[in-house]
Backbone atoms as SQL, in Angstrom:
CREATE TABLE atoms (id INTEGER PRIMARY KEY, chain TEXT, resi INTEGER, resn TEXT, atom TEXT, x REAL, y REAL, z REAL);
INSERT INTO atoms VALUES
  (1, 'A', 1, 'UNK', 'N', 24.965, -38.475, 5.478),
  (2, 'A', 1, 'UNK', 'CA', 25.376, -37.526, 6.486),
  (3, 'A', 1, 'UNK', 'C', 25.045, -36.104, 6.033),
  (4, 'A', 2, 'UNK', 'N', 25.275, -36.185, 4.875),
  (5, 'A', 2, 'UNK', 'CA', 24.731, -34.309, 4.078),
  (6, 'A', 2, 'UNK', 'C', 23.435, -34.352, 4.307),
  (7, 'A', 3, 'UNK', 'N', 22.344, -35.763, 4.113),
  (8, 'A', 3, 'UNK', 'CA', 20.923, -34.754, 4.175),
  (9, 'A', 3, 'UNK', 'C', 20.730, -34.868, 5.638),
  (10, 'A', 4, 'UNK', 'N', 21.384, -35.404, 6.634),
  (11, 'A', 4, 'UNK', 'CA', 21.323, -35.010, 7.790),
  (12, 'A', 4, 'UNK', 'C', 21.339, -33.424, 8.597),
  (13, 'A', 5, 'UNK', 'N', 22.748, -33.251, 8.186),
  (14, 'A', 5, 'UNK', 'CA', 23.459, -31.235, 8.231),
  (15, 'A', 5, 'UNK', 'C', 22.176, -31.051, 7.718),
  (16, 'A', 6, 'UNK', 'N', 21.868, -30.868, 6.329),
  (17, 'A', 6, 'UNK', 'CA', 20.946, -30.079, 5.661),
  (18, 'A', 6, 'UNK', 'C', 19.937, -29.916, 6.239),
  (19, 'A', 7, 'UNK', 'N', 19.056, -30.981, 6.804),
  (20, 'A', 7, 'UNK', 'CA', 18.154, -30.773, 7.487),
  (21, 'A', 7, 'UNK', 'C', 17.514, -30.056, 8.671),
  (22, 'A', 8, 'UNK', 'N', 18.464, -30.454, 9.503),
  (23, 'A', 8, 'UNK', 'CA', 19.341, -29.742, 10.742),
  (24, 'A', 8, 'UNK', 'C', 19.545, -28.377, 10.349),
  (25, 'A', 9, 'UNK', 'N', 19.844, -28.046, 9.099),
  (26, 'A', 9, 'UNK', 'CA', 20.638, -26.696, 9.334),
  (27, 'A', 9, 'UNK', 'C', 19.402, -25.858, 8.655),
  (28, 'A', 10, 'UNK', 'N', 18.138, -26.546, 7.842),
  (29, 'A', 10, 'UNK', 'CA', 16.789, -25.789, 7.463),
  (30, 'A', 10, 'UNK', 'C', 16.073, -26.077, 8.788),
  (31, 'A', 11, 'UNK', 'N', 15.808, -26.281, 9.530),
  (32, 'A', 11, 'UNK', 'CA', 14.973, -26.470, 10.962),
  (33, 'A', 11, 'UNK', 'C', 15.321, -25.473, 11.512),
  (34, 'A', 12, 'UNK', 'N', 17.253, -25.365, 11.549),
  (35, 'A', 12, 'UNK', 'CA', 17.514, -24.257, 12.625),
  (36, 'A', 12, 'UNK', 'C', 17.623, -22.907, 12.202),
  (37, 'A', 13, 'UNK', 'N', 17.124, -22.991, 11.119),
  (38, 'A', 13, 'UNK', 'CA', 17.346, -21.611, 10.037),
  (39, 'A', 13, 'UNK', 'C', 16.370, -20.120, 10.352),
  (40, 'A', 14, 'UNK', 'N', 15.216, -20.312, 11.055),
  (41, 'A', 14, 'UNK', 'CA', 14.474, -19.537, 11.522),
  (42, 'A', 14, 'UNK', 'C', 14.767, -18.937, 12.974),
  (43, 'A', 15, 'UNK', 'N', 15.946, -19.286, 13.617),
  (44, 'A', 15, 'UNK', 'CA', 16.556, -19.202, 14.487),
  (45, 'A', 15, 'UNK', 'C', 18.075, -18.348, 14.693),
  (46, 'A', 16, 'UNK', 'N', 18.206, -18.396, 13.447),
  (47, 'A', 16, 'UNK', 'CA', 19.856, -17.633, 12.968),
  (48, 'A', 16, 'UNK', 'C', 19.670, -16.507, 13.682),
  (49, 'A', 17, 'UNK', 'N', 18.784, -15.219, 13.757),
  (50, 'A', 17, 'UNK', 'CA', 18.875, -14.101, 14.362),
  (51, 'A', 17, 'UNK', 'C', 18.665, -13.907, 15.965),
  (52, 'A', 18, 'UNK', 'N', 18.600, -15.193, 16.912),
  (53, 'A', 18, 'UNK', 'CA', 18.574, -15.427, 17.762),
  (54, 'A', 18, 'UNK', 'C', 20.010, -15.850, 18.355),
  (55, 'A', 19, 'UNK', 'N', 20.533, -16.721, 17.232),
  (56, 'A', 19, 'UNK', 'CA', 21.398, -16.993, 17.836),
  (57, 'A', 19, 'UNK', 'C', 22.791, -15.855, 18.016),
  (58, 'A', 20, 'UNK', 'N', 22.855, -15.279, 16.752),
  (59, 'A', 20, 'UNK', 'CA', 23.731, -14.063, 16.907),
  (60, 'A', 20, 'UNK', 'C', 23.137, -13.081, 17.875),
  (61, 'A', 21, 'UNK', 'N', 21.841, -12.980, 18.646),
  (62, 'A', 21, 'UNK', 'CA', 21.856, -11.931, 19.407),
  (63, 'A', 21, 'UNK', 'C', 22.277, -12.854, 20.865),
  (64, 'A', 22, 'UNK', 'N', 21.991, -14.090, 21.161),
  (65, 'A', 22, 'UNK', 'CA', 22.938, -14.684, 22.144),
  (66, 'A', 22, 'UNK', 'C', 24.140, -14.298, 21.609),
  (67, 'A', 23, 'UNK', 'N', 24.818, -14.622, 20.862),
  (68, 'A', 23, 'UNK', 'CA', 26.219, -14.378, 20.852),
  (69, 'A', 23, 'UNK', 'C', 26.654, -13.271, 21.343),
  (70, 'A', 24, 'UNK', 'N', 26.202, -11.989, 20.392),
  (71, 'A', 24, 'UNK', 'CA', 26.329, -10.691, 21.403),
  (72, 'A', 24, 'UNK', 'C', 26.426, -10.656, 22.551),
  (73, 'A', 25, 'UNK', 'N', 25.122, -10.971, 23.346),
  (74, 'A', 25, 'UNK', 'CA', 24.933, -11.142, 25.246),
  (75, 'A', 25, 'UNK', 'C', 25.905, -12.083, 25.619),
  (76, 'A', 26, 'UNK', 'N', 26.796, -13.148, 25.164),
  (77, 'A', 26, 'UNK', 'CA', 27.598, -13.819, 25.769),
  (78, 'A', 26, 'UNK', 'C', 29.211, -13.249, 25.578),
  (79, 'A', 27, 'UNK', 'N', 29.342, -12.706, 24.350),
  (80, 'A', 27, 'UNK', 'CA', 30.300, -11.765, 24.290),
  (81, 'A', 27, 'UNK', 'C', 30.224, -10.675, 25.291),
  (82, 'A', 28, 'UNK', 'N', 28.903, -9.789, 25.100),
  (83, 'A', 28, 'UNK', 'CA', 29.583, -8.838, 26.454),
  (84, 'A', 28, 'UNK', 'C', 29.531, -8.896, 27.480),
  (85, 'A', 29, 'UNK', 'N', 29.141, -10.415, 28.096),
  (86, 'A', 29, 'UNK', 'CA', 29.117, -11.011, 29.352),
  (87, 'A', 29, 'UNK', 'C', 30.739, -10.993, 29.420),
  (88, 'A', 30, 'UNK', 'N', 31.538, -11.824, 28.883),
  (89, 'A', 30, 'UNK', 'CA', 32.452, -12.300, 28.726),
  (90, 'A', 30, 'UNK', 'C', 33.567, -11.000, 29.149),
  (91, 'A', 31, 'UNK', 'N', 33.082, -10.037, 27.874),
  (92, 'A', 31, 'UNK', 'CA', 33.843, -8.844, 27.963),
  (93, 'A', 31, 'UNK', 'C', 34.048, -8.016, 29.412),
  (94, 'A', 32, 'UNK', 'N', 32.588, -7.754, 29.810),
  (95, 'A', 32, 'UNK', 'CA', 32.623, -7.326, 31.038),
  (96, 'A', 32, 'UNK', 'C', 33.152, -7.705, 32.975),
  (97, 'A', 33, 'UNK', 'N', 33.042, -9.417, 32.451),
  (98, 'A', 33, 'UNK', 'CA', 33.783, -9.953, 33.530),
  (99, 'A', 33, 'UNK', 'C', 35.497, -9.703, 33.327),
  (100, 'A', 34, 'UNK', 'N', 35.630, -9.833, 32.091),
  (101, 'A', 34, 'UNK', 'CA', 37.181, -9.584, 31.972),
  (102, 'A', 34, 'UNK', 'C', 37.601, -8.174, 32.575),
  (103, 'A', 35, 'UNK', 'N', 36.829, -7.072, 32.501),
  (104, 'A', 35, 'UNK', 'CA', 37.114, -5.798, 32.710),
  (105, 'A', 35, 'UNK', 'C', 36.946, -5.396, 34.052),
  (106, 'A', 36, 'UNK', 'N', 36.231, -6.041, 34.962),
  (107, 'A', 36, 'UNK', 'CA', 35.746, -6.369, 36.341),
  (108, 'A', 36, 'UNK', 'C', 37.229, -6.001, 37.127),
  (109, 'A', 37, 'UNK', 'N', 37.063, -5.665, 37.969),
  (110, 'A', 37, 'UNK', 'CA', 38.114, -5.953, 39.265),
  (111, 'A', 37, 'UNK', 'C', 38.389, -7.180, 39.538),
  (112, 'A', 38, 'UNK', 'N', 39.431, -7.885, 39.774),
  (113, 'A', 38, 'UNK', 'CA', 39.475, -9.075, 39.964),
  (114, 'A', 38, 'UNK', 'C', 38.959, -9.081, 41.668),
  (115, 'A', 39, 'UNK', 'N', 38.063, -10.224, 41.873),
  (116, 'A', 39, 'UNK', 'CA', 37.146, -10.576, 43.483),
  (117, 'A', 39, 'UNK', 'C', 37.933, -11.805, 44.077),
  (118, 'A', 40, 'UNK', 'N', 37.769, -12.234, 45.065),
  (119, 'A', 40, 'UNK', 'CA', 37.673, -13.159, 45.858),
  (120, 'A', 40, 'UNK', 'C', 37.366, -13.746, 45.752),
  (121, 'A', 41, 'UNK', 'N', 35.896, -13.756, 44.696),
  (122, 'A', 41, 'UNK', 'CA', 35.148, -15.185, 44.831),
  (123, 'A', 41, 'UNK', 'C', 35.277, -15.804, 43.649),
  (124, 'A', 42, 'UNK', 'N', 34.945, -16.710, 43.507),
  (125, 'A', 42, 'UNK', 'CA', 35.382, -18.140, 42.185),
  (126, 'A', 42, 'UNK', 'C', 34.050, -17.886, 41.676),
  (127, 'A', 43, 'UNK', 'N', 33.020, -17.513, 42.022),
  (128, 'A', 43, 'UNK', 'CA', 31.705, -17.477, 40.640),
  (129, 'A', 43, 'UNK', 'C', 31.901, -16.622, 39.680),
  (130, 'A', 44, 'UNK', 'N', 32.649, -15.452, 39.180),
  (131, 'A', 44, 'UNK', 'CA', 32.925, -14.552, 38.473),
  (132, 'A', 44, 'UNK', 'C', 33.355, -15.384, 37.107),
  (133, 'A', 45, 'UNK', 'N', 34.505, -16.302, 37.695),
  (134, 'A', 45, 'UNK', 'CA', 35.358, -17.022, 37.034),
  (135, 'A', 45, 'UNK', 'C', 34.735, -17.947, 36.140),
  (136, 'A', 46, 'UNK', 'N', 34.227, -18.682, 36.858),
  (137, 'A', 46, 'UNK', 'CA', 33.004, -20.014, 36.579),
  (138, 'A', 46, 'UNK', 'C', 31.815, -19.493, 35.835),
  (139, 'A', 47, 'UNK', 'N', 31.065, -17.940, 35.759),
  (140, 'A', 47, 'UNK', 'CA', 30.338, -17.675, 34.716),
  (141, 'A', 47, 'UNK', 'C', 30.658, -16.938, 33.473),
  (142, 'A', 48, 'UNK', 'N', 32.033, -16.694, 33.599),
  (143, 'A', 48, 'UNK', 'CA', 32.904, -16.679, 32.494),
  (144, 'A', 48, 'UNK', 'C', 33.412, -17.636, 31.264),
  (145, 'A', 49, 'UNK', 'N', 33.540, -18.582, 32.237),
  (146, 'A', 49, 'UNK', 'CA', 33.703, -19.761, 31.348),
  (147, 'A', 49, 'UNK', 'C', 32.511, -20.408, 30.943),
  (148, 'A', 50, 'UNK', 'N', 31.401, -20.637, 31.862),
  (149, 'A', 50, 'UNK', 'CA', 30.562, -20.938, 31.411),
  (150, 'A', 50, 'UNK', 'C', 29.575, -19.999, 29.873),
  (151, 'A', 51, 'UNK', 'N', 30.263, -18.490, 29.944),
  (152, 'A', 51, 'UNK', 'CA', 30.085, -17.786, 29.017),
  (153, 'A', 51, 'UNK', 'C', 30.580, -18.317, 27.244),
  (154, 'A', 52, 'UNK', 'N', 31.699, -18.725, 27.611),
  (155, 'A', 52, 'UNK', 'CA', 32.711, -18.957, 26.937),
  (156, 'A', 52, 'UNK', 'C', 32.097, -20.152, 26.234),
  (157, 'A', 53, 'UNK', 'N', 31.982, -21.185, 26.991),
  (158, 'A', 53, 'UNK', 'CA', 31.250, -22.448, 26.213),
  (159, 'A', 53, 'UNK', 'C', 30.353, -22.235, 25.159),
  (160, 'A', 54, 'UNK', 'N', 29.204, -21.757, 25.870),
  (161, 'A', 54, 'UNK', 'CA', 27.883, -21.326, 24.860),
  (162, 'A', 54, 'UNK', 'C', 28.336, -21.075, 23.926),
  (163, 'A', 55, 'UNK', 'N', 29.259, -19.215, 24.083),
  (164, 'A', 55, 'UNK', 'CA', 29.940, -18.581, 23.002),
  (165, 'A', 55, 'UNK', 'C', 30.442, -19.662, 21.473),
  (166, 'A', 56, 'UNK', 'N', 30.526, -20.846, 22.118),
  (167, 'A', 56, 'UNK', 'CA', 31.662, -22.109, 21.312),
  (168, 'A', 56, 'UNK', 'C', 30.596, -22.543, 20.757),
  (169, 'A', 57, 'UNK', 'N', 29.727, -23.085, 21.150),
  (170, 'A', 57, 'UNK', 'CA', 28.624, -23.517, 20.923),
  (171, 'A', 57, 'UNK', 'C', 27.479, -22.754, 19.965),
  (172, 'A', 58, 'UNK', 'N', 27.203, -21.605, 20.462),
  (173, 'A', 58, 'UNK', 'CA', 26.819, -21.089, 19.537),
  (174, 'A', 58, 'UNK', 'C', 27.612, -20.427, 18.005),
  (175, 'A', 59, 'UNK', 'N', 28.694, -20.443, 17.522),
  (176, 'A', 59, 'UNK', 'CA', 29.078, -20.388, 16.519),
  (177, 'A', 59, 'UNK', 'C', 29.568, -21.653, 16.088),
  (178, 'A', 60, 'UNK', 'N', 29.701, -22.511, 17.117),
  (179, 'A', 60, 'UNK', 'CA', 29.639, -24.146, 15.941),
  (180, 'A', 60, 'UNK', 'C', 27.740, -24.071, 15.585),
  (181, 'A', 61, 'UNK', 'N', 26.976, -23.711, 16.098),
  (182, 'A', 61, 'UNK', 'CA', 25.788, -23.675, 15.324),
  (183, 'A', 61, 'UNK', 'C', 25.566, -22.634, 14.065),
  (184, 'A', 62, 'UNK', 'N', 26.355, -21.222, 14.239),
  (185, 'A', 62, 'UNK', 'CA', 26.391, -20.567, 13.176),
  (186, 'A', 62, 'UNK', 'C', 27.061, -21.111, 12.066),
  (187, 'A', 63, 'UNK', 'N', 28.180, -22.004, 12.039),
  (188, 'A', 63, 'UNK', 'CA', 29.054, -22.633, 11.111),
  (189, 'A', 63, 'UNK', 'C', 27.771, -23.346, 10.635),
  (190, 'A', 64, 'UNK', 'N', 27.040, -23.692, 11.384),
  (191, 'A', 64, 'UNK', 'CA', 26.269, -25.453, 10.672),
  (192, 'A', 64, 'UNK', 'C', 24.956, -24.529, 9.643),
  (193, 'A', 65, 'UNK', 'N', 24.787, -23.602, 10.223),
  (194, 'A', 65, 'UNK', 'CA', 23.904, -22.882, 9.264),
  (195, 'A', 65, 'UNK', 'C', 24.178, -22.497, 8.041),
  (196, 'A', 66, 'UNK', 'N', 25.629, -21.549, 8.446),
  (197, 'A', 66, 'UNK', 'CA', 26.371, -20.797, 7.026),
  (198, 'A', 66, 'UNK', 'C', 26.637, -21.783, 6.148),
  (199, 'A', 67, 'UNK', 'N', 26.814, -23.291, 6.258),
  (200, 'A', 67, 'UNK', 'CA', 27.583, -24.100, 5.618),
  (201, 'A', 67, 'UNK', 'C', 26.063, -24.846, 4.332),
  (202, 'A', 68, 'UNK', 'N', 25.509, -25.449, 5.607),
  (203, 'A', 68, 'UNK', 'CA', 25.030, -27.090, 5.037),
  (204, 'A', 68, 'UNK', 'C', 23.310, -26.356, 4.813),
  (205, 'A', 69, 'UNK', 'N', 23.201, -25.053, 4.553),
  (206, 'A', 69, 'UNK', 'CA', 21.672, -24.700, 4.307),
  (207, 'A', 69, 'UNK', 'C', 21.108, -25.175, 2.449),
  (208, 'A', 70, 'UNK', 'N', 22.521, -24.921, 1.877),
  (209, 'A', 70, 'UNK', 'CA', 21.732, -25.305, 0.642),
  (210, 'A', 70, 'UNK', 'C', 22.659, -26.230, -0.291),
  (211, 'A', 71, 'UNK', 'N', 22.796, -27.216, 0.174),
  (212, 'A', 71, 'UNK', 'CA', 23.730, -28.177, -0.483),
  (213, 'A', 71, 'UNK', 'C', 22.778, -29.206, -1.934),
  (214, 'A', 72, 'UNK', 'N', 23.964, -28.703, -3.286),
  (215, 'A', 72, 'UNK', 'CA', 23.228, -29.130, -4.394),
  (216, 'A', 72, 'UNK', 'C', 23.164, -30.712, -3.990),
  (217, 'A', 73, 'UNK', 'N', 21.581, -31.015, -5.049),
  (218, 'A', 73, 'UNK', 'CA', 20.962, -31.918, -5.149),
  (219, 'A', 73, 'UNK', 'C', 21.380, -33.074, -6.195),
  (220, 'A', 74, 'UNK', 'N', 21.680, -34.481, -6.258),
  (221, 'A', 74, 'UNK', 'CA', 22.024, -35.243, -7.163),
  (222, 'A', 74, 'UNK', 'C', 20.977, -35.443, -8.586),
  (223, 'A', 75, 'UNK', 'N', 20.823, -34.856, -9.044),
  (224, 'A', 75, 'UNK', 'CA', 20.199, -35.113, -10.268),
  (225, 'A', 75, 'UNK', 'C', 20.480, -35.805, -11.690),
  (226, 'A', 76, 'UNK', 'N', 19.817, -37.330, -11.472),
  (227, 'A', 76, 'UNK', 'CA', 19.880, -38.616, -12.601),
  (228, 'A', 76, 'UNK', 'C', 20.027, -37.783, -13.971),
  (229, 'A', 77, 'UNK', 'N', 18.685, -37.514, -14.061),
  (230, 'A', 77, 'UNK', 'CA', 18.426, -36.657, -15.546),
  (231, 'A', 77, 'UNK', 'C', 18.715, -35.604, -16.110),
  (232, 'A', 78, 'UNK', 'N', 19.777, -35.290, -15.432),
  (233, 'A', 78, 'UNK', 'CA', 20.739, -34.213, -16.095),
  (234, 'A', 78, 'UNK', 'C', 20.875, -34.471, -17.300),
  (235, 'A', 79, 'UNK', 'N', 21.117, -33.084, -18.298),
  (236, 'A', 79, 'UNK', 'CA', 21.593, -33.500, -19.448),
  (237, 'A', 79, 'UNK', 'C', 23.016, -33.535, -19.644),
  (238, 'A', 80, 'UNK', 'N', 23.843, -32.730, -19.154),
  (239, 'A', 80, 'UNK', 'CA', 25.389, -32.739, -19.551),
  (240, 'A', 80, 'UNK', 'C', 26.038, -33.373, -19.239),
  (241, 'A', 81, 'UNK', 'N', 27.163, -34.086, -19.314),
  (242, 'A', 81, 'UNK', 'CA', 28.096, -35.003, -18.135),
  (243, 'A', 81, 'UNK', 'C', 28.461, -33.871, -17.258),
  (244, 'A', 82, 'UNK', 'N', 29.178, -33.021, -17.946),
  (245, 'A', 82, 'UNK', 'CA', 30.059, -31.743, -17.177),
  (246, 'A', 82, 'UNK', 'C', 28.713, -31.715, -16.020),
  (247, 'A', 83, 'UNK', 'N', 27.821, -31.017, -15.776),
  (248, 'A', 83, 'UNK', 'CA', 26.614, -30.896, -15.454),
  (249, 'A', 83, 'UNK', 'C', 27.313, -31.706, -13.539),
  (250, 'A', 84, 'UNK', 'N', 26.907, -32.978, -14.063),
  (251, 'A', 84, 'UNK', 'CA', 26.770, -34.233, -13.232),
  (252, 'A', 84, 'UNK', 'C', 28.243, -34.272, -12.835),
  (253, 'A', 85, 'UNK', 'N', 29.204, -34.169, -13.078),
  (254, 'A', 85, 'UNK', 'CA', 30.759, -34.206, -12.805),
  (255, 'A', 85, 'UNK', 'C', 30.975, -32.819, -11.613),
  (256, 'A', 86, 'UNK', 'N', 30.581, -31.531, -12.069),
  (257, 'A', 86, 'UNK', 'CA', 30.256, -30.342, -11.233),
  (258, 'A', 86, 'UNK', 'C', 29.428, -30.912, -10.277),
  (259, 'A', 87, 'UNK', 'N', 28.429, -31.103, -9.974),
  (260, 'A', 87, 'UNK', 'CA', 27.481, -31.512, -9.142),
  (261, 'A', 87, 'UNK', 'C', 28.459, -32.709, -7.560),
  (262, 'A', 88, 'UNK', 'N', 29.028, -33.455, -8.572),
  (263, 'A', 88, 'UNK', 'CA', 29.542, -34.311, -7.794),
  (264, 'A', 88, 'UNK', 'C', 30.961, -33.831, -7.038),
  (265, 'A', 89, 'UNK', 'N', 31.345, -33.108, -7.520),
  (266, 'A', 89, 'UNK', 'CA', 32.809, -32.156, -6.966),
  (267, 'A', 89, 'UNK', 'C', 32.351, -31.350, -6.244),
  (268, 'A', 90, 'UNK', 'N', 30.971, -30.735, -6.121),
  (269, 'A', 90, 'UNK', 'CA', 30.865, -29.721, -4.903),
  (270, 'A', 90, 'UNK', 'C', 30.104, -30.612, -3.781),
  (271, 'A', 91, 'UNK', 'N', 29.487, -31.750, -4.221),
  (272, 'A', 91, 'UNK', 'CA', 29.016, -32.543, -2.646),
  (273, 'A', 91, 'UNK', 'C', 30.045, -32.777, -2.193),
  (274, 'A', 92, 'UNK', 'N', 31.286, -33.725, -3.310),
  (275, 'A', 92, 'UNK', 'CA', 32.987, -34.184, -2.470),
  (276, 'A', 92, 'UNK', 'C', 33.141, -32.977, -1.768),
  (277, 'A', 93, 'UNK', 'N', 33.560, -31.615, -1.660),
  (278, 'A', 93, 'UNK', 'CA', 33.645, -30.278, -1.010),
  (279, 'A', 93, 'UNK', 'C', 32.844, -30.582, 0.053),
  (280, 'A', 94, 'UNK', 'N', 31.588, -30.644, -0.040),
  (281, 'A', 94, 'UNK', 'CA', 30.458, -30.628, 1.007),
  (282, 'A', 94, 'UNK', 'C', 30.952, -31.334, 1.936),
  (283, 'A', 95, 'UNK', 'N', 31.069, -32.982, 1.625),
  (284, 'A', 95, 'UNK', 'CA', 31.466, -34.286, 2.486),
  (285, 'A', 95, 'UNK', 'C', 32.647, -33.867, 3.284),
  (286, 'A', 96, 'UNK', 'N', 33.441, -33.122, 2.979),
  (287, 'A', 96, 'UNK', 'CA', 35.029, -32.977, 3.397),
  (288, 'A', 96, 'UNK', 'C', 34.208, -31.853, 4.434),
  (289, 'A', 97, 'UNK', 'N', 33.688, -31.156, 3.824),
  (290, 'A', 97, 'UNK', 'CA', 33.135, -29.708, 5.111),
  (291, 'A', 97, 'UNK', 'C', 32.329, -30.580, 5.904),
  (292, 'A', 98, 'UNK', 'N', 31.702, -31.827, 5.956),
  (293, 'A', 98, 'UNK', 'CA', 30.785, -32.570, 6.666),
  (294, 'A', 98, 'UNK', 'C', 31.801, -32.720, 7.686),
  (295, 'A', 99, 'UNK', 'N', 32.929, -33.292, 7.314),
  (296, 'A', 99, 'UNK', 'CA', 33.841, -34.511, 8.102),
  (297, 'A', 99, 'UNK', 'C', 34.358, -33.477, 9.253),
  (298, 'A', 100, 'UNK', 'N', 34.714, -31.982, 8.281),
  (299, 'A', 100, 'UNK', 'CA', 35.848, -31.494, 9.245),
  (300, 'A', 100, 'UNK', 'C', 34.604, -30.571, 10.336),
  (301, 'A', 101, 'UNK', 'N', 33.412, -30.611, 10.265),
  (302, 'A', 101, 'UNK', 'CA', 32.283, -30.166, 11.186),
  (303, 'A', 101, 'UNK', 'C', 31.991, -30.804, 12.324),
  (304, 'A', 102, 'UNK', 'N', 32.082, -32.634, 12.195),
  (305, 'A', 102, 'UNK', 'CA', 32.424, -33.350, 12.565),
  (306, 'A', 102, 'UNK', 'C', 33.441, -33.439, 13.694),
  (307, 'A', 103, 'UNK', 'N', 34.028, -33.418, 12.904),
  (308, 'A', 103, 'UNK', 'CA', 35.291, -33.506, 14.416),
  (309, 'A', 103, 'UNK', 'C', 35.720, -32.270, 15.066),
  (310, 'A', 104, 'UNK', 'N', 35.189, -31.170, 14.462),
  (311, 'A', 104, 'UNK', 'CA', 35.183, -29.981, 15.228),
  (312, 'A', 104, 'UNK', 'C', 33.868, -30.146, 16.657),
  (313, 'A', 105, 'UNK', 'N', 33.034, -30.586, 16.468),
  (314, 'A', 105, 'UNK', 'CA', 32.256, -30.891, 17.142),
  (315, 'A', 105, 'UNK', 'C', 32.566, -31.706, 18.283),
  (316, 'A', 106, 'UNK', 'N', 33.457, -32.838, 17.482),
  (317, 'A', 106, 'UNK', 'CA', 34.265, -33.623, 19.086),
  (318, 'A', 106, 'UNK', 'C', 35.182, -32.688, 19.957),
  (319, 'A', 107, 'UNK', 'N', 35.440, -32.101, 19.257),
  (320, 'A', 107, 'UNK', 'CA', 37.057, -31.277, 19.955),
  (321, 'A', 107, 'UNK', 'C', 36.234, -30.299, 21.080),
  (322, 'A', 108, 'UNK', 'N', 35.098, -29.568, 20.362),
  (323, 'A', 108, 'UNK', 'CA', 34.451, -29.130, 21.308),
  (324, 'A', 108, 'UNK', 'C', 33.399, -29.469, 22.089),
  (325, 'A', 109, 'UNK', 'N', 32.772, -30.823, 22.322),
  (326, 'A', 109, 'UNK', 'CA', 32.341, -31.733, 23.524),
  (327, 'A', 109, 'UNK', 'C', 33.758, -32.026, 23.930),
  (328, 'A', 110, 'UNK', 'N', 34.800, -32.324, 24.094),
  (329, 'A', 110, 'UNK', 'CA', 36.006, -32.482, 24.763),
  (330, 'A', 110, 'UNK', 'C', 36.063, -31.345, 25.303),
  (331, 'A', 111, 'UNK', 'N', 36.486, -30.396, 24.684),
  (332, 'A', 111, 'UNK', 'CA', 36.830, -28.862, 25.429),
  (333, 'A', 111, 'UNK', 'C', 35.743, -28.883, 26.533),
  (334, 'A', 112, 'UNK', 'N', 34.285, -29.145, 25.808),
  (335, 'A', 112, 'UNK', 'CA', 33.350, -28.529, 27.357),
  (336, 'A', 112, 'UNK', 'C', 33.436, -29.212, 28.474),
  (337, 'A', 113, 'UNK', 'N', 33.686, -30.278, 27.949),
  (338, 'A', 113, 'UNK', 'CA', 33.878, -31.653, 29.016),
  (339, 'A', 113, 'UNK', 'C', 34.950, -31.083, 30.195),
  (340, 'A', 114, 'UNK', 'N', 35.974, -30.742, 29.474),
  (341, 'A', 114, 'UNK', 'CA', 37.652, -30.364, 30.599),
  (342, 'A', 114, 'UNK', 'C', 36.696, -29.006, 31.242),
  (343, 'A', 115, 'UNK', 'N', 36.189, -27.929, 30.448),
  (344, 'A', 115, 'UNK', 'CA', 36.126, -26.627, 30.782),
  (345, 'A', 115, 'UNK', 'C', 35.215, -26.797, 31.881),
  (346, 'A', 116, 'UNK', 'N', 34.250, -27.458, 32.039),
  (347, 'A', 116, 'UNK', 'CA', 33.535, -27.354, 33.077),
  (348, 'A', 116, 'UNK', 'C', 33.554, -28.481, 34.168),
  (349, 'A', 117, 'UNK', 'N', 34.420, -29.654, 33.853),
  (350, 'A', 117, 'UNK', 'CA', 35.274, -30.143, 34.374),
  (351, 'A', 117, 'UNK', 'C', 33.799, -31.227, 34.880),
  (352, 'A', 118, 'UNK', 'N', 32.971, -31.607, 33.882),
  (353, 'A', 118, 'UNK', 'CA', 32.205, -32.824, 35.049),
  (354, 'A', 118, 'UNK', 'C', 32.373, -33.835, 35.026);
């Protein structure tokens, strides 16, 4: 599952400054409908939220970048134990940041699921 993230997260890595400048534009989308007069009509509402999603979306992709870009490598021929004992305590770290990425990911396909209600 780690060289999965990892992979995933070097592919999407040339992309990082894209995605924070969406973020921006969906933030002050967001911002500006909030500041709006409240209207009559229900599309204001509905591209708000639909703001909102992305917004979710795009920083569960910033998480997957900041996290899983350079996760150490298992190396046999190490010389130290300590070495190989370290090595193996920061993938356990990794795996646990895998798991809880994971189900952050469900929570938010659930959320989009209710939020846009299809």
């Amino acid at each position: 599952m780690l060289e999965i993230l990892e992979k995933l997260s070097v592919k999407l890595l040339p992309f990082r400054k894209m995605i924070y400048l969406a973020m921006i534009i969906l933030l002050g989308v967001m911002i500006t409908q909030l500041l709006q007069t409240p209207s009559a009509t229900h599309s204001s509402n509905t591209f708000s939220i639909l703001s909102l999603v992305g917004f979710i979306w795009l920083l569960l992709l910033n998480i997957l970048l900041s996290i899983f870009h350079n996760i150490p490598k298992i190396e046999s021929n190490s010389n130290s134990r300590l070495s190989r004992v370290k090595i193996k305590v920061k993938r356990g770290g990794f795996h646990v940041l895998a798991l809880l990425f994971v189900g952050l990911t469900l929570v938010i396909i659930f959320l989009s699921v209710r939020m846009l209600r299809i």
